[in-house]
C-alpha positions as CSV (number, residue, x, y, z in Angstrom):
1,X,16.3,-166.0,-93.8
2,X,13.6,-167.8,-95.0
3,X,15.0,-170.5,-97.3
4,X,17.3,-171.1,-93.9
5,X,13.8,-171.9,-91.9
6,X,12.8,-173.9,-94.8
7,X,15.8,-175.9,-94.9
8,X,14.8,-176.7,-90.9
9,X,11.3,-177.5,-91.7
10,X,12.6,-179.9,-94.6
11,X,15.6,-181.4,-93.0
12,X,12.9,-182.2,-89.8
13,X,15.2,-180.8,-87.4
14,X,12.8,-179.3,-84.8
15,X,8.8,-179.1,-84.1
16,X,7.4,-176.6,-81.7
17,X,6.4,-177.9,-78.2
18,X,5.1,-176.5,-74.5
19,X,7.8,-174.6,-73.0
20,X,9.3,-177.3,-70.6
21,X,9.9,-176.0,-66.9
22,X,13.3,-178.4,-66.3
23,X,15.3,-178.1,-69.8
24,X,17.7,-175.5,-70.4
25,X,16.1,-173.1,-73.3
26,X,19.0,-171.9,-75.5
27,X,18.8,-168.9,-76.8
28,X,19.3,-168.3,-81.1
29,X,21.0,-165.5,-83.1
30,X,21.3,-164.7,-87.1
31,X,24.4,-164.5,-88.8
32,X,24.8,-163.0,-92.8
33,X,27.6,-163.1,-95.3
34,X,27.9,-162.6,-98.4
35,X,29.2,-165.0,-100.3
36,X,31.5,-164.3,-102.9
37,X,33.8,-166.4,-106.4
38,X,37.0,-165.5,-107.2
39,X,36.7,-162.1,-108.6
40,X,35.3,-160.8,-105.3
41,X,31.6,-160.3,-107.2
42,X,28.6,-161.5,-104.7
43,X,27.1,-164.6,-105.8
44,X,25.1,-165.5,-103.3
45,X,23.6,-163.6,-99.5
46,X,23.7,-166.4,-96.8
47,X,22.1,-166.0,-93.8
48,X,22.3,-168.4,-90.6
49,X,20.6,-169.1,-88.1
50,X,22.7,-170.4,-85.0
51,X,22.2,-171.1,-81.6
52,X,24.1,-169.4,-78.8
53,X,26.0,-172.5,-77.7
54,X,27.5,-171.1,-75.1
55,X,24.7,-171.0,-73.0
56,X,24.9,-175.0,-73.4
57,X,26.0,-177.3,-70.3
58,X,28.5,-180.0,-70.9
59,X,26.9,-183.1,-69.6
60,X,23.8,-182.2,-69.6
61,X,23.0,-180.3,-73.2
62,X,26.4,-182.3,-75.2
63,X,28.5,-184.4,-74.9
64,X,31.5,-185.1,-77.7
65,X,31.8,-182.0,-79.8
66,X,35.4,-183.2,-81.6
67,X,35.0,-183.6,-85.4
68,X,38.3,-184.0,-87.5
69,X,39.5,-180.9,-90.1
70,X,42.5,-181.9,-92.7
71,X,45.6,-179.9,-91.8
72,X,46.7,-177.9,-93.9
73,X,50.3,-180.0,-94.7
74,X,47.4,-182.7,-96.0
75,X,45.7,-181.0,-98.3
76,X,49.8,-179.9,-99.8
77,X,50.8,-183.5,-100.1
78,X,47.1,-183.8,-102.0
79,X,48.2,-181.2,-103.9
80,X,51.4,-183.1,-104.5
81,X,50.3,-186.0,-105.6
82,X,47.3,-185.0,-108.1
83,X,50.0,-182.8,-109.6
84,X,52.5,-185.8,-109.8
85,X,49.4,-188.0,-110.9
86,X,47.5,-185.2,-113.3
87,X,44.6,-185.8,-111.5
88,X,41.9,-182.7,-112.0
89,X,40.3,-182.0,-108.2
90,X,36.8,-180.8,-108.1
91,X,35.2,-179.6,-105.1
92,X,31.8,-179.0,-103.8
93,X,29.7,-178.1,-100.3
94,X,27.0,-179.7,-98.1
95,X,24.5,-177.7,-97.7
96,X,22.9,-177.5,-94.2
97,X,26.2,-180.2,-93.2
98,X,25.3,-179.3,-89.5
99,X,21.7,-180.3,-90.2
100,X,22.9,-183.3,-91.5
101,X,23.8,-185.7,-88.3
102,X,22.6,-188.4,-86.4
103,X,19.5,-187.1,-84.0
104,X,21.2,-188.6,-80.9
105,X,20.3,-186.0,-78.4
106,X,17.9,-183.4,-78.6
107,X,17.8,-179.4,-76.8
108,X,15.3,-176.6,-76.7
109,X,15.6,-173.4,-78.6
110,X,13.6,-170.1,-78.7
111,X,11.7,-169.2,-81.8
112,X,13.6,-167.0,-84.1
113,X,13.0,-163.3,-83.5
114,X,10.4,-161.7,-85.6
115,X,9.7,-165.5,-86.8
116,X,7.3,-166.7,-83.9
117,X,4.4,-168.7,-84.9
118,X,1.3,-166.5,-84.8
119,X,-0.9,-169.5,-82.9
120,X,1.9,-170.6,-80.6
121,X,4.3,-167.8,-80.2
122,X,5.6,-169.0,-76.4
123,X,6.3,-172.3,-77.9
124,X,9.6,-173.4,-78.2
125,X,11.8,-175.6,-80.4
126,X,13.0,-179.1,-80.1
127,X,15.6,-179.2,-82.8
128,X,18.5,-181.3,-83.0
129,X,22.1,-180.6,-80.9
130,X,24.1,-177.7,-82.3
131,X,27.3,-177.6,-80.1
132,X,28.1,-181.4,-81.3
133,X,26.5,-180.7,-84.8
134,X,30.3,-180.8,-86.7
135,X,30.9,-183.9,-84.9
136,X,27.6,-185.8,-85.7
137,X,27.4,-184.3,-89.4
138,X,31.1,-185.8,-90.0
139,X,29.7,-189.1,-88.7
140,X,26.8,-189.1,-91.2
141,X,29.7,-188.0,-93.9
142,X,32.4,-190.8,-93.0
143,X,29.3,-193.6,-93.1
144,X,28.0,-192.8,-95.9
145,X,31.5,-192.7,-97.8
146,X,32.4,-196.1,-96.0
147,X,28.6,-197.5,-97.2
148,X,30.0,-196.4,-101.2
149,X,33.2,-198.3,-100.8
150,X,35.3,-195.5,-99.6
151,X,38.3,-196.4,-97.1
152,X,39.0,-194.1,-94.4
153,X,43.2,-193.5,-94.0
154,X,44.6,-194.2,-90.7
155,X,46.6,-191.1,-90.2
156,X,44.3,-188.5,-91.5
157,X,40.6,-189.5,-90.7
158,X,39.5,-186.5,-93.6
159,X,41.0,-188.3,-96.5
160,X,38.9,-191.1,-98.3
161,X,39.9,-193.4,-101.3
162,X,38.6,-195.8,-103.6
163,X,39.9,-198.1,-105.7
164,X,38.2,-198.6,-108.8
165,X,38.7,-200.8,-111.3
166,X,42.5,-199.8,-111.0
167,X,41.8,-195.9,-110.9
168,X,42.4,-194.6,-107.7
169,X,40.0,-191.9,-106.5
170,X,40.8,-189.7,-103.8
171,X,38.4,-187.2,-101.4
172,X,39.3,-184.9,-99.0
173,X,36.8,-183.3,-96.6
174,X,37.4,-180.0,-94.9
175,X,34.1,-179.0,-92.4
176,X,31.1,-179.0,-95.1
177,X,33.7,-178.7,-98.2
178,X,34.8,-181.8,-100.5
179,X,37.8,-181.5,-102.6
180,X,37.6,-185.1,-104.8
181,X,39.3,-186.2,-107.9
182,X,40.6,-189.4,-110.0
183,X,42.6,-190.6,-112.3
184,X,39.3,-191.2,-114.7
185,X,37.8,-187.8,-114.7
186,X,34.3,-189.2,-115.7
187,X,34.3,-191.4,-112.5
188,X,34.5,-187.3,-110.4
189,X,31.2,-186.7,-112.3
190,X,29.9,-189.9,-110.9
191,X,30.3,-189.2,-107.8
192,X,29.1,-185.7,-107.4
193,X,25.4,-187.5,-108.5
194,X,25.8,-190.1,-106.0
195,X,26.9,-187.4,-103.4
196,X,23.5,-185.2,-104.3
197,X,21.4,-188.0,-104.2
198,X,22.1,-188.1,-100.6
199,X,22.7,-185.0,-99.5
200,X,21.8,-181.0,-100.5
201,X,24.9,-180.4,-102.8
202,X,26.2,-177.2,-103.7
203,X,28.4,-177.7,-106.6
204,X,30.9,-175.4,-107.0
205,X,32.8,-177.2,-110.0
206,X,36.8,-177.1,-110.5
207,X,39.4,-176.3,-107.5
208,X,40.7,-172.8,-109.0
209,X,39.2,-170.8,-106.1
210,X,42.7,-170.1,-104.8
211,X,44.6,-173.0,-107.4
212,X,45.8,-172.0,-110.7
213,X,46.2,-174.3,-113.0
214,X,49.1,-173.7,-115.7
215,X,49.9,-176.5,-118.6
216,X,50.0,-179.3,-115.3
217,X,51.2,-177.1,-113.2
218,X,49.5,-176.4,-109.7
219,X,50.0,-173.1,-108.3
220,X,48.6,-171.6,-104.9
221,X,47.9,-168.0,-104.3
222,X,45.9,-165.7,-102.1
223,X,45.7,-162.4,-104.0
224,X,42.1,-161.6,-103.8
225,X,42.3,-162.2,-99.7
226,X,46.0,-160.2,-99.5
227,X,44.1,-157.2,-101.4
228,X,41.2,-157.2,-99.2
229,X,43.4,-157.0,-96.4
230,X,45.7,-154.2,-97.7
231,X,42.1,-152.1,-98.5
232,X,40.6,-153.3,-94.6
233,X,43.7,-151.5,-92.9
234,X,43.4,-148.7,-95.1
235,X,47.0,-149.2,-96.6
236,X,46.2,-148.6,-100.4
237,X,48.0,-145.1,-100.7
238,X,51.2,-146.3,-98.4
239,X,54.5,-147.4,-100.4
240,X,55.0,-150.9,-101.2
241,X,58.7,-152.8,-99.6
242,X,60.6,-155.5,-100.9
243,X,61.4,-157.2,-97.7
244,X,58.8,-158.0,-94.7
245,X,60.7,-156.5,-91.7
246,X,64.2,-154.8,-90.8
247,X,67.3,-156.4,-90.8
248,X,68.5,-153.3,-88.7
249,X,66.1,-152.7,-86.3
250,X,65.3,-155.8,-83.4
251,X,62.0,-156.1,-82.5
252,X,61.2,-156.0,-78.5
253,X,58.8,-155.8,-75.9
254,X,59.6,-151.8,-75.6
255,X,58.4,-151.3,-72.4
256,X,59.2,-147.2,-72.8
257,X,57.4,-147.0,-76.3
258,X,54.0,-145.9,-76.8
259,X,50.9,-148.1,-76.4
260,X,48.3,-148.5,-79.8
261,X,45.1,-149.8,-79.7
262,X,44.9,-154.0,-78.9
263,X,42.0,-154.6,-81.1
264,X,43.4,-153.1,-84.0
265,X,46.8,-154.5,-83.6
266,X,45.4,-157.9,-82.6
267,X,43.0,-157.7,-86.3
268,X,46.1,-157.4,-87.9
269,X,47.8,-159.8,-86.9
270,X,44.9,-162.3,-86.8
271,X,44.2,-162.0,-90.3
272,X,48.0,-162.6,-91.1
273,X,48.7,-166.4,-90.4
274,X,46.3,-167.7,-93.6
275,X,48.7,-165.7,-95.7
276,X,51.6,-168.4,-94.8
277,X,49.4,-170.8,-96.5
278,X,51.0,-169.4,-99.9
279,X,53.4,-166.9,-98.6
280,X,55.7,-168.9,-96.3
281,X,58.3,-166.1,-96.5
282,X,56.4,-163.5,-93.9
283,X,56.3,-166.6,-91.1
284,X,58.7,-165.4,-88.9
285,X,57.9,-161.6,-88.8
286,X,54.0,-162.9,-88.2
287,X,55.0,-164.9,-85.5
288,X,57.2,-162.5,-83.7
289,X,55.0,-159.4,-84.1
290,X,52.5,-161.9,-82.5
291,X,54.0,-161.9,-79.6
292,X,53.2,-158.5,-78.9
293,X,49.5,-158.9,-78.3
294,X,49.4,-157.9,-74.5
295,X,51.0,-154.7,-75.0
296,X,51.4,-153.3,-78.2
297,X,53.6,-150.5,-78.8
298,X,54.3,-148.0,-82.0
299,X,57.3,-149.9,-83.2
300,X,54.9,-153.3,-83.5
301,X,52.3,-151.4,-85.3
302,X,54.9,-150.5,-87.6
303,X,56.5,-153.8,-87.9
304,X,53.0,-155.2,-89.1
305,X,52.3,-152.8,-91.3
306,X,55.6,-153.0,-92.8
307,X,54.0,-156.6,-93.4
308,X,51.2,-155.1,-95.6
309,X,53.5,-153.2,-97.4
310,X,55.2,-156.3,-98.3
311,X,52.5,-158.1,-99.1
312,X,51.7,-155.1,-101.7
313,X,54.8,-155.6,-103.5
314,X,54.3,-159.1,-104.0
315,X,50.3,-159.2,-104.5
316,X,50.6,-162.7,-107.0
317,X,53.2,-164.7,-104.7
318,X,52.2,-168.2,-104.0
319,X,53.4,-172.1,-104.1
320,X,54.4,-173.8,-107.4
321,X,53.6,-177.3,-107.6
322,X,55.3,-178.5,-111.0
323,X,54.2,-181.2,-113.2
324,X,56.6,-184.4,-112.6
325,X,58.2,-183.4,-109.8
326,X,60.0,-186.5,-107.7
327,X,57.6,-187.3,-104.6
328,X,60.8,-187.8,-102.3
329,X,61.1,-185.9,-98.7
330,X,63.6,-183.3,-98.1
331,X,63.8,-181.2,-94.6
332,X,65.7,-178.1,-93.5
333,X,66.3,-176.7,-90.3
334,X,67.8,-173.6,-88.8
335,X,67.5,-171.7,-85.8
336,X,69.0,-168.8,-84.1
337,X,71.0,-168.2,-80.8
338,X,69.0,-166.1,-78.2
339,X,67.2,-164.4,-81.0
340,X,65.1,-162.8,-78.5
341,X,66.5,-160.7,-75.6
342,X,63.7,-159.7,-73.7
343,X,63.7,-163.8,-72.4
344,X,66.9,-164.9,-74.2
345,X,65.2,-167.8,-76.0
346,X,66.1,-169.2,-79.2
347,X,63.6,-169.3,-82.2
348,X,63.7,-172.6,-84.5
349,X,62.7,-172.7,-87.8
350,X,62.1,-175.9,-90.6
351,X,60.8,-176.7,-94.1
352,X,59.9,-179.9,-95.3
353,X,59.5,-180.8,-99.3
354,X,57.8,-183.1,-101.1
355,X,57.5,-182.2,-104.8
356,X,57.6,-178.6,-103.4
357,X,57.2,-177.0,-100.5
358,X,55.0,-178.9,-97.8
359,X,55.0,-177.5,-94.6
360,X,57.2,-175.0,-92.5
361,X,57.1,-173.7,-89.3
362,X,58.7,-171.4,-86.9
363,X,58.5,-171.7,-83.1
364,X,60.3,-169.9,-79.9
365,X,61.6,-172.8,-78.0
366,X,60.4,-173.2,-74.5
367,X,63.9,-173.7,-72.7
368,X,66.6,-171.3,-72.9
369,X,69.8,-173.0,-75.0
370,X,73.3,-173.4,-73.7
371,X,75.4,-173.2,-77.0
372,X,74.0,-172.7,-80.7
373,X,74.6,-176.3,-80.6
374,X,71.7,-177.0,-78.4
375,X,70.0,-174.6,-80.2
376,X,70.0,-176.3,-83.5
377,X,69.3,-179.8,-82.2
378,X,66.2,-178.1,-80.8
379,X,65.0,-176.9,-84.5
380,X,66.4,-180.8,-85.6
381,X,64.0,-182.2,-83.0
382,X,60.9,-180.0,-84.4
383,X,61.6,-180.6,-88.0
384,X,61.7,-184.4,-87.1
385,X,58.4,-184.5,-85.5
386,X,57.1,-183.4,-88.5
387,X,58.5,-185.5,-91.1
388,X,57.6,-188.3,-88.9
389,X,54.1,-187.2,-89.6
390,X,54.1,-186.7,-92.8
391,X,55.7,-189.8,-93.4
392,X,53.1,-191.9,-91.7
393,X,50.5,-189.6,-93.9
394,X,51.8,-190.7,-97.3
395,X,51.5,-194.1,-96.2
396,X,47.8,-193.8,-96.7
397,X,48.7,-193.0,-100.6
398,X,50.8,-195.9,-100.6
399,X,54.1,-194.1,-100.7
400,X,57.0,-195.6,-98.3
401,X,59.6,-193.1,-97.2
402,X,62.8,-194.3,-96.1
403,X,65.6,-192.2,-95.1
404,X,64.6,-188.7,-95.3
405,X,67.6,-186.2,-95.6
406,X,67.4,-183.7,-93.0
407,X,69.8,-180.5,-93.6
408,X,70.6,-178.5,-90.7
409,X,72.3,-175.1,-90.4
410,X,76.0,-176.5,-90.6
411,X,75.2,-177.7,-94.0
412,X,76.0,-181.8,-92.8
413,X,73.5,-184.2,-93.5
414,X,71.6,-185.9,-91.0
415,X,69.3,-189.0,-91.6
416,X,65.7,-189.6,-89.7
């Protein structure tokens, strides 16, 4: 708690003034976690101090608050390409990023609990903007790349690149957390000096937190997260399945079944979506047991732990990324007809590739269809959106799509 005060003092981010009678006094709370590496071990007790933002006015204590986050497609066709390319990705975190940005506008805070200065304990702080702090520390983050040469992309305003001396190197920001690499692996070195000369660095080292890396190969996985979740919902001692729901059984609102406990239901089911990052295969049954939220019933409950099971069967599932795979685009599209009965709306479903598996989605469509016809042309129209996007997003790596083969339930070939 006290290196986290420290870290204000140094970073000059408040001074303690009069209590003012006009300016809205926020309010400040601690937040701990224990950080830990990839073997679950605690490395490291973190301790925040945060201010309680909501007690902010928009207008008058903020004013923009948006700050770009690379989606998670991005960081697969980064993936993609350093696997293509055999480019080594490093990454490393800001310390104190939020402390980082421009001092544009200023608010008052309370002292710290049990941290009040003995000589001026009514005194409060002036310290610098917290609701827009991501915003203004990505500001600080972008100029400074930009003042090193760096070119911001057009389609994704998180991914930076450099040309140097014909070796192209490539960073990726996510919040406070830089994933980098090149083609000239001493160049990544460089840069992490350069980066701690300006900024409080943590470095972390290699990407291998959830990549593995095997003889080129990239592979994703989420073991240690899918094994604290099957120990959180206590579902050690139950019997792992091969599939992730019935094929026999259709899942409804049953109105007549018996009601479980929201927040419990709702944990579960918030802690599943992350899983698709690696385990695209439980999408569907997360996003229809989702659904259920308002009014959970027996059969839901048993429909996500059948989930869990699952994911206890297949512990070490995750993404391959092969060496030398073609970068070329490839969709898929499917849907069902009236899937759901309770509204008689169809679900659509699509996976887009690019050296492996990029991005997929499922989605219940907001009109009801007329023929399975419609219904697939639905499920064509989503998938399309999305290669659209990722074909303006390899344009930043200098890759020019064409025609990209879109193959829809009836097996025919359609062209976007």
């Amino acid at each position: 708690m006290q290196e986290e005060l420290n870290n204000f003092t140094r970073n000059e981010v408040w001074v303690l003034e009069e209590r003012p009678k006009d300016n809205n006094i926020i309010g400040t709370k601690w937040v701990f976690r224990n950080k830990q590496d990839e073997h679950g071990v605690v490395v490291r007790h973190k301790a925040w101090l945060v201010a309680k933002g909501f007690a902010q006015v928009e207008g008058l204590d903020f004013g923009k608050t948006f700050a770009p986050v690379a989606r998670l497609e991005a960081i697969r066709i980064l993936l993609s390409y350093s696997s293509h390319h055999k480019i080594k990705f490093y990454q490393m975190d800001v310390k104190n990023a939020f402390l980082n940005g421009y001092n544009n506008e200023l608010i008052y805070v309370d002292q710290p609990s049990g941290f009040e200065d003995p000589r001026k304990p009514n005194h409060v702080k002036q310290g610098l903007v917290w609701t827009q702090a991501s915003s203004t520390g990505y500001e600080r983050l972008r100029d400074f790349l930009i003042m090193q040469g760096f070119k911001i992309r057009k389609v994704d305003m998180t991914l930076f690149t450099k040309d140097i001396n014909g070796d192209l190197f490539i960073c990726q920001i996510y919040v406070d957390h830089i994933i980098f690499g090149c083609t000239n692996e001493k160049l990544s070195h460089e840069f992490g000096d350069v980066m701690s000369r300006e900024f409080e660095m943590s470095m972390i080292g290699e990407l291998n937190f959830f990549l593995g890396d095997v003889k080129g190969r990239i592979f994703i996985h989420q073991d240690k997260y899918c094994k604290d979740l099957i120990k959180k919902f206590k579902m050690d001692d139950r019997l792992p399945i091969e599939t992730p729901m019935s094929t026999r059984e259709h899942l409804d609102a049953d109105m007549d079944g018996k009601s479980v406990d929201q927040s419990t239901y709702r944990s579960m089911i918030g802690s599943l979506p992350y899983l698709t990052a690696s385990w695209p295969d439980i999408m569907f049954s997360v996003c229809l047991c989702a659904r259920f939220q308002a009014a959970p019933k027996e059969s839901h409950l048993t429909a996500v732990k059948r989930i869990l099971r699952y994911l206890k069967h297949t512990p070490s599932i995750g993404l391959w990324y092969p060496k030398g795979a073609k970068l070329e685009l490839l969709g898929y599209s499917d849907s069902d007809f009236v899937g759901y009965r309770d509204d008689h709306k169809s679900t659509s479903g699509g996976a887009i590739c690019f050296g492996g598996p990029r991005s997929r989605g499922r989605v219940r469509s907001k009109i009801v269809a007329l023929s399975i016809v419609e219904a697939e042309y639905i499920a064509v129209g989503a998938c399309c959106a999305q290669i659209l996007y990722m074909k303006q997003s390899l344009l930043d790596y200098g890759i020019v799509c064409g025609s990209v083969p879109l193959l829809c339930a009836n097996e025919r070939r359609k062209n976007r």
